[in-house]
N, C-alpha and C positions, 0 to 999 in steps of 0.2 A: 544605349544599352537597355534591351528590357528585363525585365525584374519579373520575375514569377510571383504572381499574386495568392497565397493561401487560403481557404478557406476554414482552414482549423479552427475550431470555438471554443472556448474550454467550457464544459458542461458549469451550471450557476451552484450545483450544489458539492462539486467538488471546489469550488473556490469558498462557499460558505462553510465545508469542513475543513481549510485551510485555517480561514478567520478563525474560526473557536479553536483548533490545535494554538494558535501562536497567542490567543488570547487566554486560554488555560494554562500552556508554558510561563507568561510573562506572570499571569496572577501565581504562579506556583514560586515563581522566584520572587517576586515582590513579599508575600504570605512569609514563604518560608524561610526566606532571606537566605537560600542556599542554592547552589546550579547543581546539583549534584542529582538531588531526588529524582527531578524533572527529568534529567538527561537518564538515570538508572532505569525511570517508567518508560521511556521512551526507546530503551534500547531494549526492555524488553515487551513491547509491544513487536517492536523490529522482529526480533527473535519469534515471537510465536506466530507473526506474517510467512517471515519466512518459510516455518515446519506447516502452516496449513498449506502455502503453495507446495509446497518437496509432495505433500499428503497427497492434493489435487493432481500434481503431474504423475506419480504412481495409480490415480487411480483410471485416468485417460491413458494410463500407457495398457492397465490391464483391460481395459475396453477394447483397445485398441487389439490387443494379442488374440482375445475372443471373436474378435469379429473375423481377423484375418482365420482365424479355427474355426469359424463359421463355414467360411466359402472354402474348404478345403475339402 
């Protein structure tokens, strides 16, 4: 049976943003001797991700509507 071979890489410095997120989590719980804080900063990190992607897809959609009213 053969096996499809990937070449997928994970880029070196989303894995170095990785390392420092879960090494500033642990120092926040270690520090603060709480999981709460860490998990509250983190979900709103989450949160304000999310509202600048929503931002970014409304602003490619109105590009998008312009351009189609371009070639019209």
């Amino acid at each position: 049976m053969a096996t499809g071979h990937s070449d997928f890489d994970v880029p070196t410095w989303i894995a170095g943003v990785v390392l420092v997120l879960i090494a500033v989590f642990v120092y926040a719980v270690v520090i603060g001797g709480s999981l709460t804080g860490p998990v509250a900063i983190a979900l709103g990190a989450l949160e304000l991700a999310i509202a600048l992607f929503v931002v970014y897809l409304l602003y490619r959609f109105v590009l998008a509507v312009e351009t189609i009213a371009d070639k019209m």
